[in-house]
N, C-alpha and C positions, 0 to 999 in steps of 0.2 A: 466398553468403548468400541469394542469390534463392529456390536448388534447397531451400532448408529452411524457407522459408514455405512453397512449394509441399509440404512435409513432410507440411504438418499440414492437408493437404486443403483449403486454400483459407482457414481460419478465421481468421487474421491476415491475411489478404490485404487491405489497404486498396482504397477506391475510384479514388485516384491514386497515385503515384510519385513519387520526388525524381528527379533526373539519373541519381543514379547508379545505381537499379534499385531503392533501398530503400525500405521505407516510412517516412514522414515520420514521427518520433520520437514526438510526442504521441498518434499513435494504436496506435504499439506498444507504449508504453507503456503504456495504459490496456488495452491486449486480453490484453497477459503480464500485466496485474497481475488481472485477472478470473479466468483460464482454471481457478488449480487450487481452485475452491470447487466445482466441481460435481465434480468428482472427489475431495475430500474426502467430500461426501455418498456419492456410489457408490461408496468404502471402507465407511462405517458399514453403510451397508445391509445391502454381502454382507455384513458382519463379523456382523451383528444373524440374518442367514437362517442362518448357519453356526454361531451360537451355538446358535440352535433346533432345527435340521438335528440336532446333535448330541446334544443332550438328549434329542430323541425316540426317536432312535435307541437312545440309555442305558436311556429309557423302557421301549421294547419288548424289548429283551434284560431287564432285570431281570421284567418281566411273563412274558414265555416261559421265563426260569428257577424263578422262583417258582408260575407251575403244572405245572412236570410236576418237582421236584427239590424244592418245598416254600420256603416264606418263612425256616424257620432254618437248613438246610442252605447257602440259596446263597452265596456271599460274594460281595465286590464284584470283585477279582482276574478271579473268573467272569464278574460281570456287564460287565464292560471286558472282557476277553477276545470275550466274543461281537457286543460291540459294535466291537467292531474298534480299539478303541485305548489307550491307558495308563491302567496304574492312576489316578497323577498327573489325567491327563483326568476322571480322573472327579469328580475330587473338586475339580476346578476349577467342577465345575454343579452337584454334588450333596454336601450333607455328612453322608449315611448314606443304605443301600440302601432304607429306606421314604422316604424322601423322593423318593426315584429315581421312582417312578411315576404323576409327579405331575410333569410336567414342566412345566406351562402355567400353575399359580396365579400365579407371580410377574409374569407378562406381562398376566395378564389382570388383575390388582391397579392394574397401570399402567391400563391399558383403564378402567377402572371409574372409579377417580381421576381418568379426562382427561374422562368424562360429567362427573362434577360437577361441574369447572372450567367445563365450555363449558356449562353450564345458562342458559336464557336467564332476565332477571332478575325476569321474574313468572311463570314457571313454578314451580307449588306444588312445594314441597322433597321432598314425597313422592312426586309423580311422580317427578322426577330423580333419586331414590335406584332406582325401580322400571326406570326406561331403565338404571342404573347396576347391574344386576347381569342386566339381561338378556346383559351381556358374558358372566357367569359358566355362562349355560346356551348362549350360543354356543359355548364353549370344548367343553364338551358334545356339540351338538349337532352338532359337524366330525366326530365320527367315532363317529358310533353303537355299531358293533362294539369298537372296543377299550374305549369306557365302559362296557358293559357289563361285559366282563368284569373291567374295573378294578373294578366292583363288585361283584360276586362273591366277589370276591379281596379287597376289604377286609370282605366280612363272616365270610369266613374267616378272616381274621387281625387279632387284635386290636393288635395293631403299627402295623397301615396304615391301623384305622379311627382310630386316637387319632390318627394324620398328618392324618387325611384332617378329623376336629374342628378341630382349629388350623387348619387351612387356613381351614376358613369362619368363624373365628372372628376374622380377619384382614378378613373384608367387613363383620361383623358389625361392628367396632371402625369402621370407614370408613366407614360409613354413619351410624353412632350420632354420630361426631364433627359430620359434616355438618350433621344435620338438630338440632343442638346449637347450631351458629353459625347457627339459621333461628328464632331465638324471640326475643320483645321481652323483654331482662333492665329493663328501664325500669318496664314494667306490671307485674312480681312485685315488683319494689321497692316503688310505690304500694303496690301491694294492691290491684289495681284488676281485674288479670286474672283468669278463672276455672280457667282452667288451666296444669297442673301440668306446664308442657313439658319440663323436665329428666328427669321420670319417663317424659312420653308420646315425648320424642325417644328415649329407650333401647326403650322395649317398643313402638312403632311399627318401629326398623330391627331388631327380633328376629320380629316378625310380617312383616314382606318378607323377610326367611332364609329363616324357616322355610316360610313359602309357596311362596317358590321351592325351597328342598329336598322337599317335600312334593309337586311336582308333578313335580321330577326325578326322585324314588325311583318316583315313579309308573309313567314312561317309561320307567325303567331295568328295573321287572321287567316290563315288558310289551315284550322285547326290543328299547327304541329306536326303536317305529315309534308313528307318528298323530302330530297336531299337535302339537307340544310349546310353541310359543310360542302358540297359540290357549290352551293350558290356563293357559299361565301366566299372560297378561291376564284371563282368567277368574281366578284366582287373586287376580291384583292387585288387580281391582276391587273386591272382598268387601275387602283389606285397606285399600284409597281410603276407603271407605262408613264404615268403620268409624272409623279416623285421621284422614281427609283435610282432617279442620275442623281440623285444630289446629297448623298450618302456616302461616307467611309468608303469602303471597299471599292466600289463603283464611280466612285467621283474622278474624273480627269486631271492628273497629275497638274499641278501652275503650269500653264503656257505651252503645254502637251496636248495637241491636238489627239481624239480617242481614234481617228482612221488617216492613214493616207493614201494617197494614190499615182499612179505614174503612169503613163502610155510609154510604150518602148514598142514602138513600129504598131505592128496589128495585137499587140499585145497588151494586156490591164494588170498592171502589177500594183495590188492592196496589201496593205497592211496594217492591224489594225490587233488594238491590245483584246485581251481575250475576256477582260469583263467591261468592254466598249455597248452600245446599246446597238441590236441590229439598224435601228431605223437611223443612228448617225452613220453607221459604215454602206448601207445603201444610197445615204445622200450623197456621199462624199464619193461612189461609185459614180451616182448619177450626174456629178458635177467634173468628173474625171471625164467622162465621154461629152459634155456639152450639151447633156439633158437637163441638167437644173437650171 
């Protein structure tokens, strides 16, 4: 019994001994009953890398048969064959050959989902949707060369652009819910609020799409290269400026002006809350002197 602690490299080996060479009960107990939880986790993992592993690999075999054999010639039979394993396999990751080339949405969906969870809770809901689909230009940005040609190939083929619309039309749905559970339903009810957040939470998470689409298509025909996440904060920011008041955090308390102002002789006395938007407390400066 001794020789089979020593088995396992020392890791049950207690500090002392009973007489008869064994370790004393209660601490074998507790080390057998610990041992297989980390070894559950390193099952999932590999299982999670090998699930990936595969898909990409489905990936790139239907992408190399559909440009040089064409998008409706190829079948799936081909596209398993060149990826090295069964029909069955395939359709355990993919449920049609345009879906195939698009292997990463569902991961990065999760990805996207876990920013808004871990959003801290005075971070304005518009940022957190903007960190929240920067997942979506990571997935992207991992492999310049095959993005591109992925896009290419779906503006050839109107099969894998209509895949490739749903696809974002799944962030688009994720984001619009988000920023839907980030608005006072209390102050619409009064009648007290000035805005229309059910409207601005939809066409706010359509203006972070399509900015971030709009900066990706950018990259994608300038073959994948220059800053791609410099543009797309530039991007963001124009869509902040625009939406950014009309959010949780940043939104003006009912009937709480965001700056005030006062003249007291040659003097300008502002005051103004500290997540107010510069451009309202500059008006409200400029309408304090008789400029606005």
């Amino acid at each position: 019994m001794t020789g089979g602690f020593t088995g396992w490299g020392g890791l049950l080996e207690p500090s002392g001994h009973s007489g008869n060479g064994l370790p004393p009960h209660p601490v074998t107990a507790c080390n057998v009953h610990h041992m297989p939880e980390p070894a559950k986790n390193s099952r999932t993992t590999a299982a999670s890398s090998q699930r990936l592993r595969v898909r990409r690999e489905l990936a790139a075999a239907a992408m190399e048969l559909f440009a040089t054999k064409g998008y409706e010639t190829t079948t799936v039979d081909e596209i398993a064959a060149t990826a090295g394993v069964a029909r069955r396999t395939f359709f355990r990751h993919f449920r049609s050959k345009e879906e195939a080339i698009f292997p990463d949405h569902d991961d990065t969906l999760v990805r996207a989902q876990a920013v808004l969870d871990a959003a801290p809770p005075h971070e304005n809901p518009l940022d957190t949707v903007c960190r929240g689909i920067k997942e979506v230009m990571k997935m992207y940005a991992a492999s310049p060369k095959g993005s591109v040609a992925r896009y290419k190939l779906t503006r050839e083929v109107p099969a894998l652009r209509e895949r490739e619309i749903a696809s974002v039309a799944r962030y688009e749905r994720l984001f619009t819910r988000y920023l839907l559970g980030h608005f006072d339903e209390e102050a619409h009810r009064d009648g007290v609020s000035g805005y229309d957040e059910p409207l601005l939470a939809e066409v706010a998470a359509s203006a972070v799409v399509t900015a971030h689409n709009h900066v990706l298509r950018r990259w994608l025909r300038s073959g994948g290269v220059g800053d791609v996440e410099a543009q797309l904060d530039h991007a963001f920011a124009i869509v902040r400026r625009t939406f950014g008041t009309g959010f949780g955090a940043s939104r003006p308390a009912s009937g709480t002006p965001a700056a005030t102002a006062e003249r007291r002789d040659e003097v300008l006395v502002t005051v103004a809350r500290t997540d107010a938007p510069l451009g309202e407390i500059m008006a409200t400066i400029e309408r304090a002197l008789g400029r606005g």
